[in-house]
N, C-alpha and C positions, 0 to 999 in steps of 0.2 A: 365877198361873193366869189372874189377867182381863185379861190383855192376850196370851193365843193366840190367834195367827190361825186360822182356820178357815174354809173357803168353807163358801156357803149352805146349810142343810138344804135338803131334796126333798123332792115331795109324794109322798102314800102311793098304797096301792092304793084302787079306789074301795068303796064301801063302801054302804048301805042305811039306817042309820041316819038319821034326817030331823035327830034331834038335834046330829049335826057337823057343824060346819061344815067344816075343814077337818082332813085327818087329814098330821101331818108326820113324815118320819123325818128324825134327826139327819144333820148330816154330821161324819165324827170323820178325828180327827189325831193321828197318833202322836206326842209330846210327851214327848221324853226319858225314852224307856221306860214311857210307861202315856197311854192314849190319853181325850181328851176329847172328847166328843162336842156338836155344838151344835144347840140345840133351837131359841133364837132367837137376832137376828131374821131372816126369811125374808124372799125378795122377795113369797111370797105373804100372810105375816101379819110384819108390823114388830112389835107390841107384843100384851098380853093384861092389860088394866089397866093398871098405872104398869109392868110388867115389859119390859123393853126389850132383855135379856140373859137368855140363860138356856144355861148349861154343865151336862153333868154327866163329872164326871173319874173315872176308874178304872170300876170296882175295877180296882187291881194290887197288884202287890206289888213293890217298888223292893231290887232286891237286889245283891250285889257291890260296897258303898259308894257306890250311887246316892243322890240325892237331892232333894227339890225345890228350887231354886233362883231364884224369881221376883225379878228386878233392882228395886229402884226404881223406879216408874214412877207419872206421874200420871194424875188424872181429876178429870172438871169434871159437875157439873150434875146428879149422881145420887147413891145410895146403893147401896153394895155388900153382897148378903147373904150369907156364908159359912156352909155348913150342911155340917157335918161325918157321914158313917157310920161311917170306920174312920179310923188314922191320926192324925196330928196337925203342925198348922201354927204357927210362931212368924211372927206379926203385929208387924210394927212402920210405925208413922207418922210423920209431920212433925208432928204432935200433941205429940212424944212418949211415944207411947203401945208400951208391949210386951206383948204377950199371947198367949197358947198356947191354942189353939184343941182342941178335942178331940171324941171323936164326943158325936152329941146340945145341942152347945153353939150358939150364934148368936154371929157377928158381923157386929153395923151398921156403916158407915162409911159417912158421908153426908159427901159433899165438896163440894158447896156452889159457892162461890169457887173451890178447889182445895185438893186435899190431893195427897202422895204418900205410895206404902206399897211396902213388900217382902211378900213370903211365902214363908217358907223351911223348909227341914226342922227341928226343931230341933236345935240343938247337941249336945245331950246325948243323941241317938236316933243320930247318925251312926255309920256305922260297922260298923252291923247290918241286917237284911232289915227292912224299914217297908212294912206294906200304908197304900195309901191312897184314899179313896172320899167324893165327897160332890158340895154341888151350889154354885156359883158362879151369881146372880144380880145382876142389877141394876136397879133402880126408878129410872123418872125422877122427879123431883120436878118438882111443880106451876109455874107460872109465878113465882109468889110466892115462892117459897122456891130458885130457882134459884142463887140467888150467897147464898145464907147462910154462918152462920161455918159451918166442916167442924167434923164431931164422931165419933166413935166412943162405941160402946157394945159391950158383950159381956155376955151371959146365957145361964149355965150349966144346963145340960138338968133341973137339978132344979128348976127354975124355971119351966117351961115347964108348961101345963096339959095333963095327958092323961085321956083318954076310953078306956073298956073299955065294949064291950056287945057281946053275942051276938055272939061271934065279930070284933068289929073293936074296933081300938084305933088312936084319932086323939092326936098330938101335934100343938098347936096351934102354930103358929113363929111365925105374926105374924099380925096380925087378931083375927075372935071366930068361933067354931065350936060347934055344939051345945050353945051356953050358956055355954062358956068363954073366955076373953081372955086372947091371949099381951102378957105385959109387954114385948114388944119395940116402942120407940116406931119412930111409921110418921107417914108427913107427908101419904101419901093414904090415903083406903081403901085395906087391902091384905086379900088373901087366902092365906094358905100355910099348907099342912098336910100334916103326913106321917100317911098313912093306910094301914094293915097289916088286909088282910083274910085271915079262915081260909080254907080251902077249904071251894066252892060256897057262902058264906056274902056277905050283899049288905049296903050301905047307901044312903041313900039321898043324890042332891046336889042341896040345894036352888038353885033359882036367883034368889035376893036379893040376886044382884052382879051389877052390868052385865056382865061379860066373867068366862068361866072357862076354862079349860084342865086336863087332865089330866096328868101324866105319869107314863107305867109305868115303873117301876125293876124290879120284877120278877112270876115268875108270867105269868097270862096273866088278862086283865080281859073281861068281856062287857057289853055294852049295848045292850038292844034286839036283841038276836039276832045281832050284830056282834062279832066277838072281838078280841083286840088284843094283842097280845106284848110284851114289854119294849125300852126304847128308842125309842118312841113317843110321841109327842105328839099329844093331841085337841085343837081349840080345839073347846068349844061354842057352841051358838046360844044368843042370849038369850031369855031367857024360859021356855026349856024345864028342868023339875024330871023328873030323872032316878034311874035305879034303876043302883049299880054292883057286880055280882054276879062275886066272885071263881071259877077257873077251878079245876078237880083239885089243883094244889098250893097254891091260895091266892094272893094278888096284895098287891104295895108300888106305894103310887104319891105323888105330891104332887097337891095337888087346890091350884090356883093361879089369882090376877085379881085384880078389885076393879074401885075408878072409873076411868073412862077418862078418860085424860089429852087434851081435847078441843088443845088446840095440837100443831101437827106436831112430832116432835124427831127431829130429826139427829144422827146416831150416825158418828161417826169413830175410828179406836183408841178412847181410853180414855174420847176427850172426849163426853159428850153435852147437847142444849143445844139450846133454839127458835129459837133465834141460828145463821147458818150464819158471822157477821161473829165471836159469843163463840168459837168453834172456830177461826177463825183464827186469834185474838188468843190463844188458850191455847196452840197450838201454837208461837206466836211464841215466849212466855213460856219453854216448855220447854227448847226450841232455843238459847235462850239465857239458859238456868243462872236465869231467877227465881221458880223455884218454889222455897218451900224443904226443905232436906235432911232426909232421916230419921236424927236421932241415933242412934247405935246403928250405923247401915247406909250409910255415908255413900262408901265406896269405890267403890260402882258404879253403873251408873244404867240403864237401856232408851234408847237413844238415838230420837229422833224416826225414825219409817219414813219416808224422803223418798219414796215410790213409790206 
C-alpha cells in the first residue's frame, strides 16, 4: 500500500473558520478493488509535523479470492506508520522480520539507510471475503537520524493508552495525549491519535504542537460554526486552542503533527530524504538488485517507475 500512486489532493470549499488554515480533500485511486485515498502531500501543504505521507485505504471489502498483494519495494529516510481498523496485514522485511498486523495494532518501520518490505493478505485468510480499512503514514525523520540502522517495531492495541470522558474516547498511537503516552518509540515530536466522539458531544484540541491537522474518518465534525464531513483534512493554525464538537451521529477522526521538520525533504516513490543527490543514489541502488531481499518474500519485487 505505501508505494500507490496517487495524484495530488485538492483544496476544499472555502470556509470561515479563522482557525484553518487550509482545508484539503483527498484524491483517491481505485487499487485493485478497494480504493485509497491520499491526504498528503499536497502542492498546497507538503508536510504537518514530521508527517510527509498520509493514506487512508478502504473501507472495502475484498471478495471473490481477491487480495492485497504489495510487492517488495524499498524506502529511505522515514518511518512507516500502519494503523489498522478492519482486516489484517502480513508484514514482512529485510530485517527479517514477519508480522500480522491487525485492527487497533501499530506498525513502525523506520528505514533509515534503507529497508524493504511487502504487505500482503495473509495466507491463511485467502480464499474468503476480507474487509480491509486503515491508515498508511509516514514520518520523516530529523537530519540526524536520516541514514540510521532501519528498525521495526509492532505494538499491540492492548497496549496503547486510551482515554473515555463524557462521551469521547481517545486512543493515543504515538506521542502524549490528555496525560497519556503511547509506547510507540518516535524520533521527533509526534502526534497521532484516534479520537471517537458521541453525538453533539465536544473536546477540546490543545495547541502545544507546532503543527496540527485533523482528519475525519467519519460522522460529521463542527468548529467554530464550520462543519466538515468525512474524508477531509484540516490543517490548523498555530497557536490557536480549539473546541471539536461532534455532529447528530457523532464523528471519528485522527488528530495528527508534532515538530516541524525545519530542513526541506524531497519525497520520490518510496524514497524520502534532504538529499535530492541520497534519492538518486537509492534509486541507483534499487535498480540494481543492492538493497537487500526480504526472506520469506524474495520471488518479486516493484520494479523502479522510470517515468
Amino acid at each position: 500500500m505505501s508505494f500507490f500512486p496517487g495524484g495530488d489532493p485538492t483544496p476544499g470549499d472555502a470556509f470561515s473558520c479563522d482557525a484553518i488554515e487550509h482545508l484539503i480533500i483527498p484524491s483517491s485511486r481505485d487499487i485493485g478493488g478497494f480504493s485509497v485515498k491520499r491526504a498528503l502531500p499536497t502542492a498546497r501543504r507538503r508536510m504537518v509535523g514530521p508527517f510527509i505521507f498520509f493514506d487512508r485505504m478502504g473501507p472495502a471489502l475484498l471478495t471473490g479470492g481477491a487480495a492485497m498483494d504489495v510487492r517488495p519495494h524499498p524506502h529511505i529516510g522515514l518511518s512507516t506508520v500502519t494503523y489498522l481498523f478492519d482486516g489484517a496485514i502480513r508484514h514482512r522485511d529485510s530485517l527479517g522480520t514477519e508480522m500480522v498486523i491487525r485492527p487497533g495494532d501499530v506498525n513502525l518501520m523506520t528505514a533509515g539507510r534503507g529497508i524493504v518490505h511487502s504487505e500482503r493478505s495473509p495466507e491463511e485468510m485467502r480464499g474468503r471475503d476480507m474487509a480491509i480499512s486503515g491508515l498508511q503514514t509516514w514520518l520523516a525523520l530529523p537530519d540526524t537520524l536520516e541514514e540510521m540502522d532501519p528498525a521495526f517495531a509492532h505494538i499491540a492495541t492492548t497496549d496503547l493508552p486510551e482515554i473515555t470522558d463524557r462521551g469521547t474516547r481517545a486512543r493515543v498511537v504515538m506521542g502524549s495525549f490528555g496525560g497519556s503516552v503511547s509506547p510507540v518509540p518516535q524520533h521527533v515530536g509526534t502526534l497521532y491519535v484516534d479520537l471517537a466522539l458521541e453525538p453533539s458531544c465536544s473536546a477540546p484540541f490543545d495547541a502545544n504542537w507546532e503543527e496540527r491537522a485533523i482528519y475525519l474518518l467519519d460522522g460529521e465534525l463542527e468548529i467554530a460554526g464550520d462543519r466538515f464531513g468525512p474524508d477531509q483534512l484540516l490543517v490548523l493554525r498555530p497557536g490557536d486552542a480549539i473546541t471539536l464538537t461532534a455532529g447528530p451521529k457523532g464523528a471519528r477522526m485522527m488528530l495528527f503533527g508534532g515538530e516541524t521538520i525545519p530542513t526541506k525533504r524531497h519525497i520520490w516513490w518510496n524514497f524520502v530524504s534532504s538529499s535530492k543527490e541520497r534519492i538518486e543514489q537509492a534509486k541507483a541502488e534499487w535498480r540494481s538488485g543492492r538493497f537487500d531481499i526480504v526472506p520469506g518474500d524474495a520471488e518479486e519485487f516493484v520494479p523502479l517507475p522510470e517515468n
